[in-house]
C-alpha positions as CSV (number, residue, x, y, z in Angstrom):
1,X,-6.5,34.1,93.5
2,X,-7.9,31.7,96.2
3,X,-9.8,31.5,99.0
4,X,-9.1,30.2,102.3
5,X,-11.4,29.2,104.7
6,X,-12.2,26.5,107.7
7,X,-14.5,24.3,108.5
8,X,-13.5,22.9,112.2
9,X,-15.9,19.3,112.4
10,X,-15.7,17.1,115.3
11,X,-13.3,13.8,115.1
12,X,-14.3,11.0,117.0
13,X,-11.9,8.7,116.0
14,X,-9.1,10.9,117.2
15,X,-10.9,12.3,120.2
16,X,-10.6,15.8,119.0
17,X,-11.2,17.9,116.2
18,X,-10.1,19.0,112.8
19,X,-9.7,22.1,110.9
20,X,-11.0,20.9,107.4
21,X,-8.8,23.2,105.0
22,X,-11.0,24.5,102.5
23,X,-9.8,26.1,99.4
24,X,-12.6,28.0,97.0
25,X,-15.1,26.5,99.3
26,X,-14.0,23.0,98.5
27,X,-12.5,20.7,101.0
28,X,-8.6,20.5,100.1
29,X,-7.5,17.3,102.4
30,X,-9.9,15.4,100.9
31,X,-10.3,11.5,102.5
32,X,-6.4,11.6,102.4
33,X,-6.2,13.7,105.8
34,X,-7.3,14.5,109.2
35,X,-7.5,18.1,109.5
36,X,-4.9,19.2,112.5
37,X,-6.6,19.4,115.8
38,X,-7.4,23.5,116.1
39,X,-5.2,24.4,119.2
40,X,-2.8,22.6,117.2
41,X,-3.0,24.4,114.3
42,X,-3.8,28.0,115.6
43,X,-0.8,27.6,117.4
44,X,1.4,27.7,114.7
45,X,3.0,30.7,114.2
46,X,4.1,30.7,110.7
47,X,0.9,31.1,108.5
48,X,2.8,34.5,107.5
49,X,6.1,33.5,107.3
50,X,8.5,31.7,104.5
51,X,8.8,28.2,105.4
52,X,6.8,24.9,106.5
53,X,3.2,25.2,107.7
54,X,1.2,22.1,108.8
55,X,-2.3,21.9,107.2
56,X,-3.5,17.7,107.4
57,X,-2.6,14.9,109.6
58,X,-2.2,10.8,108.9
59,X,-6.1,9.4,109.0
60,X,-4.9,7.4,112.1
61,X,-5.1,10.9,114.0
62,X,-1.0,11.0,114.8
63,X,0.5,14.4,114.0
64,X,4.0,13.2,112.6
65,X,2.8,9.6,111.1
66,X,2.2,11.4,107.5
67,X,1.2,14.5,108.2
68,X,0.3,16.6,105.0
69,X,3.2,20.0,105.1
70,X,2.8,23.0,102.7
71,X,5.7,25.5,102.1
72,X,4.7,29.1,102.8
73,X,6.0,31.4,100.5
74,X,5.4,35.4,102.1
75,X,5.3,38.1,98.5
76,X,4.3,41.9,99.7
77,X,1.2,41.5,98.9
78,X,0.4,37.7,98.6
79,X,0.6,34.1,100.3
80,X,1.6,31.4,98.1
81,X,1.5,27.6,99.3
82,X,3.5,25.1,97.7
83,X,4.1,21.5,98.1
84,X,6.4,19.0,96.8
85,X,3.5,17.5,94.2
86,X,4.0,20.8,92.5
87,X,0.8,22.7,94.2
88,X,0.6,26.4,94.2
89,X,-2.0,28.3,95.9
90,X,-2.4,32.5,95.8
91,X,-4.1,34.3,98.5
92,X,-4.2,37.8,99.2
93,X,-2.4,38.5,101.8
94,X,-4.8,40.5,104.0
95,X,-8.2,38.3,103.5
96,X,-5.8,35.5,104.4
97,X,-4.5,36.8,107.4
98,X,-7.9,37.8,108.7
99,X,-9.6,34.0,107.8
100,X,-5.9,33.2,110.2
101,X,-6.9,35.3,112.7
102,X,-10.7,34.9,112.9
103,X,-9.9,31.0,113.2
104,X,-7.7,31.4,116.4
105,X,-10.5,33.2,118.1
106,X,-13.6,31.2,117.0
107,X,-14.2,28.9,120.0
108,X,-17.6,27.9,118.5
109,X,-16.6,24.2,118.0
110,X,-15.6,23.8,121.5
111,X,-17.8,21.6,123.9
112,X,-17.2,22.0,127.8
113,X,-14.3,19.8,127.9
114,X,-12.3,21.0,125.2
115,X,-13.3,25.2,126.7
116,X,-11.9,24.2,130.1
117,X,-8.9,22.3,128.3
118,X,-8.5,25.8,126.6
119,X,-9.4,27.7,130.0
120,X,-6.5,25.4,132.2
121,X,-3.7,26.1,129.5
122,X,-4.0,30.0,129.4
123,X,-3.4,29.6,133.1
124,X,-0.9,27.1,133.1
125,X,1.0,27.5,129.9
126,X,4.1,29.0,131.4
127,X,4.4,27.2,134.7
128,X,7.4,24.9,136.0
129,X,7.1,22.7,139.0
130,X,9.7,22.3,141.5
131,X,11.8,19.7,139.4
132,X,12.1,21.5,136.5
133,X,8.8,20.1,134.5
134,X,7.3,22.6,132.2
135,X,3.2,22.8,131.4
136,X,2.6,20.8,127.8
137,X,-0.8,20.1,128.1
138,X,-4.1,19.6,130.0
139,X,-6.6,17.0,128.8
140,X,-10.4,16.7,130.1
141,X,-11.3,13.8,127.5
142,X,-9.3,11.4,129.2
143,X,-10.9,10.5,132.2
144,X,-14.5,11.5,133.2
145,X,-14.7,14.8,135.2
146,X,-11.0,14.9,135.4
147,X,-8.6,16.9,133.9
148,X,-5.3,15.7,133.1
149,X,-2.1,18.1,133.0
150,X,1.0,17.0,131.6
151,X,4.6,18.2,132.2
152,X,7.8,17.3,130.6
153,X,11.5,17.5,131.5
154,X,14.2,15.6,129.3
155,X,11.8,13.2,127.6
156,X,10.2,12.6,131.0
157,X,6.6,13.0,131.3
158,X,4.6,14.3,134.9
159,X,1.2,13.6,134.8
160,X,-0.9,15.2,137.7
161,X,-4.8,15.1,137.8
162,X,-7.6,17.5,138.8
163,X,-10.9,16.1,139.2
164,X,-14.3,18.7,138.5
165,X,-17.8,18.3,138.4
166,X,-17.8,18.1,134.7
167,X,-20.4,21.1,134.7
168,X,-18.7,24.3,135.6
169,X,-15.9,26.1,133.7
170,X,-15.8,28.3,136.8
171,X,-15.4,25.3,139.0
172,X,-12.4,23.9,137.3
173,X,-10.7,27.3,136.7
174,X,-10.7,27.5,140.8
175,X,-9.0,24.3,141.0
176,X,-6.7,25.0,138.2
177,X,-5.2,28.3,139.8
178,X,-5.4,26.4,143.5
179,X,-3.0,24.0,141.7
180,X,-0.8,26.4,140.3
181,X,-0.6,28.4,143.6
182,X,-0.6,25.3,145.7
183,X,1.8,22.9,143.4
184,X,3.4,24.9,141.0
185,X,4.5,28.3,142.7
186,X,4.8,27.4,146.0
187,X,7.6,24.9,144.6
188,X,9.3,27.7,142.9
189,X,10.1,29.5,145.9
């Protein structure tokens, strides 16, 4: 049996971070891969299920330049990852579903900006302005004490910007919901 567990490490040449896949306590991406950036990752909901799972990224930080997918196999009792260079990995099911689940709730690695980032998307994840543009993301490491929200429609891209004192989470979750009552759901009347 293995052993799965994370190691989430700054990445400054991406501007985010990486969940450094490690397998019996060694690091399994190696100097290959960029770990996946941890919203990213935690996001996918298929650690449990039969199919693809992504676990590395290109060293150029792109997800989707060569990004490094496993094939989750789902037994009764176990987890098996496969990949085309004929890897197979055992985990028991339940230790592997609780390093899973520990993971998406360990905010330790975040600084300020990526905690409000985290903060602006729980309130805006399900908005739609006026015009049809739904949430994708918000970004605070774009511009200094700004944070940059993102919608998309067709291919189209919205980008709207809501600056902060860079200090308070409280500060920019006041302006967050003032956008969303202001912009977003006054529109949708």
């Amino acid at each position: 049996m293995n052993k799965l567990s994370f190691n989430i490490l700054p990445n400054p040449e991406s501007n985010d971070s990486e969940v450094r896949i490690l397998i019996d306590e060694i690091d399994f991406l190696g100097f290959d891969y960029l770990g996946i950036d941890p919203p990213t990752f935690f996001d996918q909901n298929n650690f449990d299920k039969n199919g693809e799972l992504m676990i590395g990224r290109c060293t150029c930080g792109c997800e989707g330049c060569a990004d490094y997918p496993i094939t989750v196999k789902v037994d009764e009792n176990l987890i098996i990852w496969t990949s085309e260079n004929e890897l197979k990995l055992t985990f028991e099911k339940e230790d592997y579903l609780n390093v899973i689940n520990l993971g998406r709730v360990d905010f330790s690695w975040e600084d300020l900006n990526r905690k409000v980032e985290r903060l602006t998307k729980n309130i805006l994840k399900n908005s739609i302005t006026e015009k049809g543009y739904k949430f994708d993301w918000a970004s605070a490491r774009i511009k200094l004490n700004t944070i940059t929200l993102s919608y998309s429609k067709n291919g189209q891209q919205k980008l709207f910007e809501i600056t902060w004192d860079g200090k308070s989470e409280d500060e920019i979750e006041t302006k967050v919901k003032l956008f969303l009552n202001n912009e977003i759901k006054k529109n949708s009347h």
